[in-house]
Every structure is written in C-alpha cells, then in structure tokens.
N, C-alpha and C positions, 0 to 999 in steps of 0.2 A: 247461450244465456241472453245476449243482447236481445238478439228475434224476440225470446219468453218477454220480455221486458216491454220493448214495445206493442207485441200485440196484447198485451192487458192491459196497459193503458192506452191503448187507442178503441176498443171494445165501449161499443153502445149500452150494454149491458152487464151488471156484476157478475164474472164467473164465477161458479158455484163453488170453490176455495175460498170463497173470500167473503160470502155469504153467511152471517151468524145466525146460530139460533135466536127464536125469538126472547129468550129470557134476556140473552145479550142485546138485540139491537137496538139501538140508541131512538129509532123514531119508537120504540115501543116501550121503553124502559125511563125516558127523561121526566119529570116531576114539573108536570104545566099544570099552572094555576095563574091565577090574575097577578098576583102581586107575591111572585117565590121570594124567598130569605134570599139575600145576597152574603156573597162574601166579603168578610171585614177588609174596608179596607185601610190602613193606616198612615199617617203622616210622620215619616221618623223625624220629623221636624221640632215634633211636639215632644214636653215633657214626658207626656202619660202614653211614650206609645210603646217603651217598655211593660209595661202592665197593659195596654192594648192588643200588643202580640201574644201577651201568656194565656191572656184570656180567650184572643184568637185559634191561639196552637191545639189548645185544650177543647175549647168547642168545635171545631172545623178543621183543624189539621193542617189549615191552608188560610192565609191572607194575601191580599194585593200591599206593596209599599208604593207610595210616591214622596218626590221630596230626597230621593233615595243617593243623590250627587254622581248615578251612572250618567255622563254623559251622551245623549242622544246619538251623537256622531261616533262611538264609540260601539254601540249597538247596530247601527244600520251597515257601517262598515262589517262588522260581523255578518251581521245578516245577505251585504253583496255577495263577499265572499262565497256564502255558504249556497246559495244559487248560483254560482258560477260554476262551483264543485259539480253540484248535480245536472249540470248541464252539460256538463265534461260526455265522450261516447262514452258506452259502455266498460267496455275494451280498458279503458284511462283508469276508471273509478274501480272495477274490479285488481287493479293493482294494488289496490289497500285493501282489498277484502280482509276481510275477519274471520277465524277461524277454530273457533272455540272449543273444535276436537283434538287439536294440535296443540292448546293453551293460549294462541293466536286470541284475545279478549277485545283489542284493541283495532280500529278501522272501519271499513266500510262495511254496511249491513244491508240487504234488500229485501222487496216484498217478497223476492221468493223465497223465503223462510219461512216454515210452519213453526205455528205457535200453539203450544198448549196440545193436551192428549188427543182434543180431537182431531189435530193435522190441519187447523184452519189457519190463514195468512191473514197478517195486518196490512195493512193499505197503507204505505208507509216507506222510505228508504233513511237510511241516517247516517253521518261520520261521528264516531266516537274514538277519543281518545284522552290521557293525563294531558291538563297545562302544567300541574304544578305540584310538589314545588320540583326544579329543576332535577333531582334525583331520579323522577319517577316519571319524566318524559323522555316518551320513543319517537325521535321527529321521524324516523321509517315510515312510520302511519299517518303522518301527516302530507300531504299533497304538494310534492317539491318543485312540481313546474307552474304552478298558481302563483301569478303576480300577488303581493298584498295576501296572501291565506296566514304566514306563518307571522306577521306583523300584528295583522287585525287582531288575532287570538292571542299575541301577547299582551298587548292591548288590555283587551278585553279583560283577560284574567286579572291584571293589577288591578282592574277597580272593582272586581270581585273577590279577590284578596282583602280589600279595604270593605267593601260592602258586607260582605261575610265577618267578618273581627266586629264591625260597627253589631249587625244582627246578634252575634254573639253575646256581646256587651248587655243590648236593651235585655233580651230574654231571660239572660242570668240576673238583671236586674229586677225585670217585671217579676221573676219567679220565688223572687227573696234571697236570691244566694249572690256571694261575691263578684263583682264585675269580668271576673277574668276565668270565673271557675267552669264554663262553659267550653271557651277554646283550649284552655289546659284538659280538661278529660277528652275532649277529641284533637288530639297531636299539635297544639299549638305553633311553632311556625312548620312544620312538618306534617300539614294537615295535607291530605292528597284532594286534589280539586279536578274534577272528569266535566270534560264538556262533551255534551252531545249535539248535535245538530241535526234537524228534522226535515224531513222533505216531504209531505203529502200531497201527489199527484193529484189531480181532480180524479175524482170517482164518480160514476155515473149513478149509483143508487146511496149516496151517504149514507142514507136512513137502515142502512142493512148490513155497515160492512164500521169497523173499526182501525182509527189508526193505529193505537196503543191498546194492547189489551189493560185490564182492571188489572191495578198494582197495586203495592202500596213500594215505597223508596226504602231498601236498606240503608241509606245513607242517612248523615246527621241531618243537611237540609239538602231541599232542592231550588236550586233560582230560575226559575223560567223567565223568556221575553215572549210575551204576547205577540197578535197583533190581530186585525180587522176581522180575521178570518173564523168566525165560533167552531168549537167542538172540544172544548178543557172541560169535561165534569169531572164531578167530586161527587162522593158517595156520604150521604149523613140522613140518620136515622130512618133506613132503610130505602133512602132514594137517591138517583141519580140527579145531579142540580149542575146545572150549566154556568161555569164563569162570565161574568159581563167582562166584557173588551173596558177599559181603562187607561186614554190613551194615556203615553207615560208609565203607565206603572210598571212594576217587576212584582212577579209571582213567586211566593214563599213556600213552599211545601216540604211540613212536616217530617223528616223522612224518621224510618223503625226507632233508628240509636237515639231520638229523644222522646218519642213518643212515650215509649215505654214507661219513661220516670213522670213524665205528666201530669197525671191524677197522681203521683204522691203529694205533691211541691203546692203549696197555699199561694198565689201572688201578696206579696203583704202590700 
C-alpha cells in the first residue's frame, strides 16, 4: 500500500481512477462570471448577526464567521499537528486505519478508497475521529507517538464547544425561537463533536479530479478552517460557486439535522 501511495502522487499525470466525468469536473462545472454572489459573510460581533445567519443558513446553506474568538494560535497548532501526521511513513498512519466493514468508523482514511458506484477515488487523505464529549472518545485512533497531536485537539475542541453553543444561540435567536432551544434538540452538553482533518496532495490535473465528492453533512453544523489554498464550492441554484479565502474566518456549514426545519421557521 505504501508503493500505491507514492506512485500516485508522484505521477505527472491523473490516473484514470481519479479522473471524473465531465458533469463532475470542477474546471467544467464552476459558475465563472465577472462578479459571482459571494458567500455571506458575518460578524458574530454584531447585534443582527443572529438574523444574519438564519438568513444565511436559508439562502446558502453556508456562511464565513469572523470576529468568531477562535484563537489563531489555537488553529495553526491544529493545523502543524495535522501535517505532521500525514507526514508520518505509511506504515505509522495505516495503524489507525479505518475500517468501516468491521464497524471500525473512526481513524485513518486514503485515496485509495473508491467513492461512489462508479469506483472513482477522491484525491484526498484524512484522520477522523470523536473529541467530545469525553464519553464518546476512542484515543486508540488517535496518534500516540505525535508530540503535541492529542493536546492541540483538545485545545481546539474547547473553543469549538464554546464557538458551537455561541452559533447555536445566534441561530435560535435570528430564527425566532428561544436561545437555548437549538442545543437542547441536538443533545445539549452531550452533543457528539467529530473532527476531521484533511490532507490534499498536489494533484497534477485539479481541473479533473475531486477532493471531496458532492455532499451534503448529516450533521447539525459543520465548522471548517480555511486557508490560501481554493477548491471549497457550494452548490446553489443549479451551480457550483467557489468560497473566497477569508483570512481569519471559520466556515459554517448547514448540515441535514437543521436544514430540514429551515424554510418552516420566519427570522422575526
């Protein structure tokens, strides 16, 4: 498996597994015009950015926050970590493999994974696993000879514990409904919180090949960290729209469990 590993990404050219139709390829499917709609984005600083978001959530499924009190240092330490990991040999990182015929959900994931009925692979490796809340963490899958791995992501989780309860607050607010009635219907302090971490190799034909296939999130939200590097779209009203980079900010996404009630709920 190592060999497979590196000889795909070291290849001049996209192997033809990894090669999408064209309805999927992102150089053939992106929505270029002079001046495309941007995604909202908002200042939770502000009074009105409870009703900013429900407005957001509802048109677009997805907003940028800034203003948000994640610490920077708080993030990049994550993010060393998380290039360290995938630096690791093969051999290392394949000891947290994931194994989701086994009920194994949790660990490591690679490109050699076919995605979707036609057997095509994402261009793409990740670690996934629970932070929280302490119940429903298996440190087994987390990486126990990495200096700083299992600190950072504690870290990290606390101010997305607190950043997550704040989102919760505005949305139930912008939405009309009582402050708290948002984390009380998704498990209040016993809400489960999964990180994943991303790793995209350089790919030698972008324009052909996908990191993530077209989702949408079973989950209540999603909290992404950007950074310099584009390829985040969003799908609205029948087109693919690319996220502008936003330094600072954190990315909010939609996920199923609220979308749903959505369009019932007026923002008052």
């Amino acid at each position: 498996m190592a060999g497979a590993m590196r000889s795909v990404h070291a290849l001049g050219a996209l192997p033809p597994e990894f090669s999408r139709s064209e309805h999927e390829q992102p150089g053939a499917t992106t929505f270029r015009v002079a001046a495309p709609p941007e995604i909202p984005v908002i200042d939770m600083s502000s009074p009105h950015a409870g009703c900013g978001m429900a407005d957001a959530a509802r048109e677009w499924g997805i907003f940028q926050v800034v203003n948000h009190g994640v610490p920077a240092e708080a993030v990049s330490e994550l993010q060393r970590v998380g290039r360290e990991f995938f630096a690791l040999p093969q051999a290392e990182k394949q000891r947290y493999a994931r194994d989701p015929a086994s009920g194994k959900t949790e660990g490591y994931g690679s490109t050699l994974q076919r995605d979707g009925p036609d057997g095509k692979k994402t261009w793409a490796d990740f670690l996934f696993h629970n932070i929280a809340p302490p119940s429903a963490v298996n440190h087994s899958v987390w990486p126990e000879n990495q200096k700083g791995y299992r600190a950072a992501n504690e870290a990290y989780c606390d101010h997305m514990i607190r950043l997550t309860r704040t989102l919760f607050e505005r949305l139930s607010a912008g939405l009309g409904l009582e402050e708290g009635a948002m984390a009380e219907a998704f498990g209040g302090d016993e809400v489960i919180f999964l990180q994943k971490i991303n790793f995209y190799p350089p790919c030698p034909q972008p324009d052909l090949a996908l990191g993530v296939a077209p989702h949408t999130d079973l989950s209540a939200l999603t909290v992404l960290v950007p950074n310099e590097v584009p390829g985040l779209q969003v799908f609205r009203d029948g087109q693919w729209h690319d996220v502008e980079y936003v330094p600072g900010a954190l990315i909010v996404h939609i996920g199923d469990q609220i979308e749903a009630s959505l369009h019932h709920i007026n923002c008052s």
